[in-house]
C-alpha positions in Angstrom: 6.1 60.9 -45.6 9.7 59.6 -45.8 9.5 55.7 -47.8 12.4 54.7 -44.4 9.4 54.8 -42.2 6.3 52.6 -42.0 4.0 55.3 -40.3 1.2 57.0 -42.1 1.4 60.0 -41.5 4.6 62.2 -40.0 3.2 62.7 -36.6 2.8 59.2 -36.3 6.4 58.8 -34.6 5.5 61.6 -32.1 2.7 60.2 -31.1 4.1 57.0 -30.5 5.6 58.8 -27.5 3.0 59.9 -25.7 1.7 56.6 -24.5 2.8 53.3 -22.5 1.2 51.0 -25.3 3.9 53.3 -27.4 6.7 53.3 -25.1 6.9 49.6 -24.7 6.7 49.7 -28.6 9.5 51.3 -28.9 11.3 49.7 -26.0 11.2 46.8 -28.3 12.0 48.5 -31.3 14.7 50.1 -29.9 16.2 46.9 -28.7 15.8 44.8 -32.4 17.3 48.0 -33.9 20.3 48.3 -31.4 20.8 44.1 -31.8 22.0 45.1 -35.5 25.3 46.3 -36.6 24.5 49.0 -38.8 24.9 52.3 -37.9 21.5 54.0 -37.6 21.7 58.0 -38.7 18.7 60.2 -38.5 17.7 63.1 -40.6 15.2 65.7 -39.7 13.8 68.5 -42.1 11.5 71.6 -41.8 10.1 70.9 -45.2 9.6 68.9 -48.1 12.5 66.8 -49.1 11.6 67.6 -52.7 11.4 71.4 -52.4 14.3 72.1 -55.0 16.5 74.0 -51.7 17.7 73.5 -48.5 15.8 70.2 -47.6 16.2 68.5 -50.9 20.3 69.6 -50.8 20.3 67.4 -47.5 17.8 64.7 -48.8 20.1 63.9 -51.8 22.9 63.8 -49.6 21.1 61.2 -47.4 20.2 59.3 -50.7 23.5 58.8 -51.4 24.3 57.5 -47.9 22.2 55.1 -47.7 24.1 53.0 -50.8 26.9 53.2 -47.7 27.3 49.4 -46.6 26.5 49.4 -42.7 24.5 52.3 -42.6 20.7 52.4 -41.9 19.0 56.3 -42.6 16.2 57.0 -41.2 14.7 60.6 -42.4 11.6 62.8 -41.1 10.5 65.6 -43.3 7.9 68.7 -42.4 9.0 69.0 -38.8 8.7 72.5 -37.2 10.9 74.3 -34.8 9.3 73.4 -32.0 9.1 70.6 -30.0 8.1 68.4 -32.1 11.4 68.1 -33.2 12.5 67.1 -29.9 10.2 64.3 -29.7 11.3 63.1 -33.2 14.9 63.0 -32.2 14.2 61.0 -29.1 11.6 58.7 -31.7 14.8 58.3 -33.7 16.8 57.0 -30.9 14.6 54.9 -29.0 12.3 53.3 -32.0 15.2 53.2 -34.6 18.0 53.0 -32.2 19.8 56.2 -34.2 23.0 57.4 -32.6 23.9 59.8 -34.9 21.2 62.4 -35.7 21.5 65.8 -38.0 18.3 68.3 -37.3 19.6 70.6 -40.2 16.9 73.3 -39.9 18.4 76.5 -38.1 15.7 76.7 -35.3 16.1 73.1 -34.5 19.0 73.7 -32.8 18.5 75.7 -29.1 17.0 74.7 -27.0 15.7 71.4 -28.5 18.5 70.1 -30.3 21.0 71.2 -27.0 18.6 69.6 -24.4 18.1 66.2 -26.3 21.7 66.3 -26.0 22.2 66.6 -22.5 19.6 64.0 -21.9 21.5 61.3 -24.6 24.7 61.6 -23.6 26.0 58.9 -25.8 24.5 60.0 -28.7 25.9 62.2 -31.3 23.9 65.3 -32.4 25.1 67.7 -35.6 23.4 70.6 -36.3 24.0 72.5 -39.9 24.6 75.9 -39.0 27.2 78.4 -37.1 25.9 78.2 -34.1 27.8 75.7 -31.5 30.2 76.8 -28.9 32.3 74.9 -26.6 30.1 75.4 -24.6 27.7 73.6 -25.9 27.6 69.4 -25.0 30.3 67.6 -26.3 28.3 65.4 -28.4 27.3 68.3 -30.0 28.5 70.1 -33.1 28.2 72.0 -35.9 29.1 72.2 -39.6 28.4 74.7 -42.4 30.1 75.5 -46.2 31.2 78.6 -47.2 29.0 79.3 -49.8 28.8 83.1 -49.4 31.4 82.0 -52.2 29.0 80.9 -54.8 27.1 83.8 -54.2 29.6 86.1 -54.4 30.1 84.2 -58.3 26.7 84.2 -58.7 27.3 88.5 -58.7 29.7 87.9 -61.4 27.7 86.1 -63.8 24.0 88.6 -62.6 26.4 91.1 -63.8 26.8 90.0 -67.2 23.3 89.5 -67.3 21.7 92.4 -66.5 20.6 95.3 -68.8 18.9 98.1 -66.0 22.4 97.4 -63.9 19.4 96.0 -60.8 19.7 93.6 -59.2 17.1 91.3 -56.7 17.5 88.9 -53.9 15.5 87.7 -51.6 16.0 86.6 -48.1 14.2 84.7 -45.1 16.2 86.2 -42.3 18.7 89.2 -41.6 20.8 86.5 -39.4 24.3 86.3 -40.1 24.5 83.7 -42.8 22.4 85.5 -44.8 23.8 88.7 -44.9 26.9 87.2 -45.8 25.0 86.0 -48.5 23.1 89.2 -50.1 26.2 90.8 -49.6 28.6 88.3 -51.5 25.8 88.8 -54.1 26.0 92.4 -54.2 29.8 92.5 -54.2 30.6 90.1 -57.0 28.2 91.9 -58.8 30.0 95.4 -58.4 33.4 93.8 -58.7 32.3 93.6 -62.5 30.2 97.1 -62.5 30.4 99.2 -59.5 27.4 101.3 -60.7 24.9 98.0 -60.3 22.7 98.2 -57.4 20.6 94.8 -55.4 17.5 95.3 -53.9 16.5 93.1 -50.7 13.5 91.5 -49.6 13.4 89.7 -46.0 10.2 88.2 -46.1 10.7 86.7 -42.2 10.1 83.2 -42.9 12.3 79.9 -43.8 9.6 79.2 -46.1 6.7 81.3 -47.5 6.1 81.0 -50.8 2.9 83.9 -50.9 5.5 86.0 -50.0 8.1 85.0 -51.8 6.3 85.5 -54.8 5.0 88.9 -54.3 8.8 89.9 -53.3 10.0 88.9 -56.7 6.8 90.4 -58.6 7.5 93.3 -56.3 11.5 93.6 -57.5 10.5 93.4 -61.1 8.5 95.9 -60.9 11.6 98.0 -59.5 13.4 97.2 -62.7 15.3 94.3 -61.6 15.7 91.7 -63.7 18.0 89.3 -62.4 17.0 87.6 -59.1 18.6 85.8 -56.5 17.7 84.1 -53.3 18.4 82.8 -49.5 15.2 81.0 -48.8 14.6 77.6 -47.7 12.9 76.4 -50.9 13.5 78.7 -53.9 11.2 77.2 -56.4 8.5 79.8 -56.5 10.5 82.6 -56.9 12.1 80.9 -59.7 9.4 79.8 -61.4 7.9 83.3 -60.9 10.9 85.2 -62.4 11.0 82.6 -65.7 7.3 83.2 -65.9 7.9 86.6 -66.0 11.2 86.7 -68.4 14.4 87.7 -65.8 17.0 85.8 -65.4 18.0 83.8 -62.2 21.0 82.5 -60.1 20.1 79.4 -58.3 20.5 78.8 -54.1 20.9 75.6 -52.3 20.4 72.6 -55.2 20.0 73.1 -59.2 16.8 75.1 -59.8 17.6 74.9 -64.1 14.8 72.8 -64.3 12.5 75.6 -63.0 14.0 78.1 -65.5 15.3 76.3 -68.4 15.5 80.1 -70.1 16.6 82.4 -67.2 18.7 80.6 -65.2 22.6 81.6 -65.2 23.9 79.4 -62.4 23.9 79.0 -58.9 25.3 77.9 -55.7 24.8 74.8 -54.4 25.4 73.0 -51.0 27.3 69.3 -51.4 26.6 67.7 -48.1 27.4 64.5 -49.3 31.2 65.0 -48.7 30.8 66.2 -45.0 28.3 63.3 -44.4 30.7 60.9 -45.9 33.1 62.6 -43.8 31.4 62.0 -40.2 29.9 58.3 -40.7 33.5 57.7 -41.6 34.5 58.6 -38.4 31.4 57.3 -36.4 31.9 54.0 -38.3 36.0 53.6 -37.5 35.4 55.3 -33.7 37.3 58.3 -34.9 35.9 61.1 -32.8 33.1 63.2 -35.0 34.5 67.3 -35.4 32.8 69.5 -33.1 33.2 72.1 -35.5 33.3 71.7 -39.1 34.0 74.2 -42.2 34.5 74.2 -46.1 34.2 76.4 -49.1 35.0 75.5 -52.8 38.3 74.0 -52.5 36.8 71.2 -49.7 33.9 70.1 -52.1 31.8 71.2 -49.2 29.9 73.8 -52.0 29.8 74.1 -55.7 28.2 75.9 -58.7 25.4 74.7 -60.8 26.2 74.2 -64.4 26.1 77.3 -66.7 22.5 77.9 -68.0 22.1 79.1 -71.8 21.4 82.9 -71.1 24.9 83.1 -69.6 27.0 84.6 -72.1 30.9 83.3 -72.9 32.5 86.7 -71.6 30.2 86.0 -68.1 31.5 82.1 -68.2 35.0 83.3 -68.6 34.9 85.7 -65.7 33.0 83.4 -63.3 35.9 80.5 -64.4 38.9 82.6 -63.4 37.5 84.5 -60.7 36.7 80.5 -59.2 39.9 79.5 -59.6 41.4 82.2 -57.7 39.2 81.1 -55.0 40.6 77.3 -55.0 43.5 78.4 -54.2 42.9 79.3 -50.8 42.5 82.9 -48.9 40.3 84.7 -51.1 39.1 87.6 -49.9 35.4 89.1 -50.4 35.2 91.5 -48.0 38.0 93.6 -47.9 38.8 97.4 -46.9 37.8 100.4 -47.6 34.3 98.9 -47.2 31.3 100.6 -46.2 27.8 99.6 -45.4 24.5 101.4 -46.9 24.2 103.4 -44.2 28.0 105.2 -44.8 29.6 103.8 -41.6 33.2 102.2 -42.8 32.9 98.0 -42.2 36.2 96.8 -43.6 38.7 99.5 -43.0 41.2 100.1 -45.3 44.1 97.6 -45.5 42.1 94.8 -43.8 40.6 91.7 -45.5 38.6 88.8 -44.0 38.9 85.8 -46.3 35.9 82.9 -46.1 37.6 81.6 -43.0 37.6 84.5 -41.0 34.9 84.1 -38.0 34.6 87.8 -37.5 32.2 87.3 -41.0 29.5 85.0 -38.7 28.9 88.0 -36.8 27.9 90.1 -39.8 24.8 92.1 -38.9 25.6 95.0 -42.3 24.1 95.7 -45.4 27.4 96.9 -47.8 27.2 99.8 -50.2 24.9 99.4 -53.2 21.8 97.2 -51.9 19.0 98.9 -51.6 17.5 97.7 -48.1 17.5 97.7 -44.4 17.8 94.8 -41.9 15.7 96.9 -39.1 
């Protein structure tokens, strides 16, 4: 349980809502926390906070916030995609008087994330993801980073790495983002050695670490024997491939720890400059962006620091190939580009750089990765 809260035990704050003894509680509550002057921001997570990926990239970000003069976080870990995240955002508003919230899990965000905002209209809700329209509320938004990027550099240095020319990554989901994703991977990779192949597992959960561990036991026994990963907490599969003597290339916040041999680098999520970025604006009245994007050059991603096993040569090439990328308009997907399947993707002469939204539509699997999204 999250040290903001006094409750003990995480469904503590739910269940404060389903009674009048609780609803005058946080009546009251409400009204001591809305009597201060700080502002009150809520965080919700669908796991750990310590789980070395997706949660624990958000959790340090809200770590650092809360050193922010005039700002009071309140965080909630371990909450599914169900309703129960509707009834902690309305906990977060009414007992802690919240009026900015971020549910940063993907599932989080319709219908619960979209109906909490119609009923608090003067609350602001973000959600980290690709998914709002204007059509959704206006006190809705969303934000994301670029970080098919990192992956895409994460390739690059895989490539140095490997001796059988295979590759591994494992996914949660064949939705948009992660595609992007594997296929960043596979492309930076093949951008050194067009011969190297990825193999990918979607094991069809945020977070399931049985599987995830038999995936990557499963790819080395295909030969691979550098892994990657788009999963909501990597640490297994890391741990798993160190154990078993690959190398690695880190996802969501620095897994070195984990694989003090094997680990090359990784891409990392830094929230902490678009969180900066919004309780700025909450805190001057600025309106909050709807929609909200960065890659590299925004400090919205970055790489982990090189691990030992990453040779100079595969430093060298990561380093230049990054600074093209600062510069702006880099393009990863560009034509001729066909999926695994044959079927052309990118024709020839065209090129979607990070920013281009076609890419958040991306339902393909590009040549040279073993795997279907069926």
């Amino acid at each position: 349980m999250p040290a903001s809260t006094s409750f003990p035990n995480a469904l503590s704050r739910r269940r404060l809502l389903q009674g009048t003894t609780g609803l005058a509680a946080l009546s009251f509550a409400g009204q001591q926390a809305n009597a201060a002057k700080d502002l009150v921001v809520g965080f919700i997570y669908v796991g750990p906070k310590d789980d070395y990926g997706y949660n624990q990239a958000h959790a340090e970000a809200a770590a650092m916030l809360k050193k922010m003069p005039g700002v009071k976080i309140v965080e909630e870990e371990k909450v599914p995609e169900t309703d129960d995240v509707s009834k902690t955002m309305e906990s977060m508003i009414k007992l802690d008087g919240a009026t900015l919230l971020f549910p940063t899990s993907f599932g989080y965000f319709d219908p619960y994330m979209l109906k909490m905002a119609v009923k608090y209209k003067d609350i602001q809700f973000r959600h980290c993801g690709g998914l709002w329209t204007d059509k959704d509320p206006m006190n809705t938004g969303s934000y994301f980073g670029y970080i098919g990027m990192c992956q895409y550099l994460n390739g690059i240095a895989a490539a140095h790495a490997t001796k059988t020319k295979k590759l591994g990554f494992i996914a949660a989901k064949p939705i948009p983002q992660v595609l992007i994703n594997v296929n960043s991977f596979a492309l930076g990779a093949r951008s050194v050695d067009p011969t190297i192949t990825t193999s990918v597992i979607f094991t069809g959960e945020w977070s399931m670490p049985v599987k995830e561990a038999e995936a990557t036991n499963s790819l080395i026994g295909q030969g691979i024997d550098v892994v990657t990963c788009h999963v909501d907490g990597p640490k297994v599969i890391m741990e798993t491939a160190e154990r078993r003597g690959i190398y690695t290339c880190g996802y969501h916040a620095d897994q070195s720890k984990l694989a003090p041999k094997g680990y090359l680098t990784g891409a990392e999520w830094n929230w902490i400059t678009v969180y900066k970025q919004f309780l700025g604006d909450e805190q001057t009245g600025k309106p909050i962006p709807n929609f909200t994007r960065g890659g590299l050059a925004e400090n919205f991603v970055k790489m982990s620091p090189y691990g030992p096993a990453l040779s100079p040569a595969g430093r060298k090439n990561v380093d230049t190939v990054k600074a093209e990328i600062m510069k702006g308009g880099f393009s990863v997907f560009k034509g001729p580009l066909k999926d695994n399947k044959g079927n052309t993707v990118v024709a020839a002469g065209k090129a979607y750089p990070e920013t281009a939204i076609e890419l958040e539509s991306c339902n393909y699997l590009v040549e040279g990765i073993n795997g279907s999204i069926a």
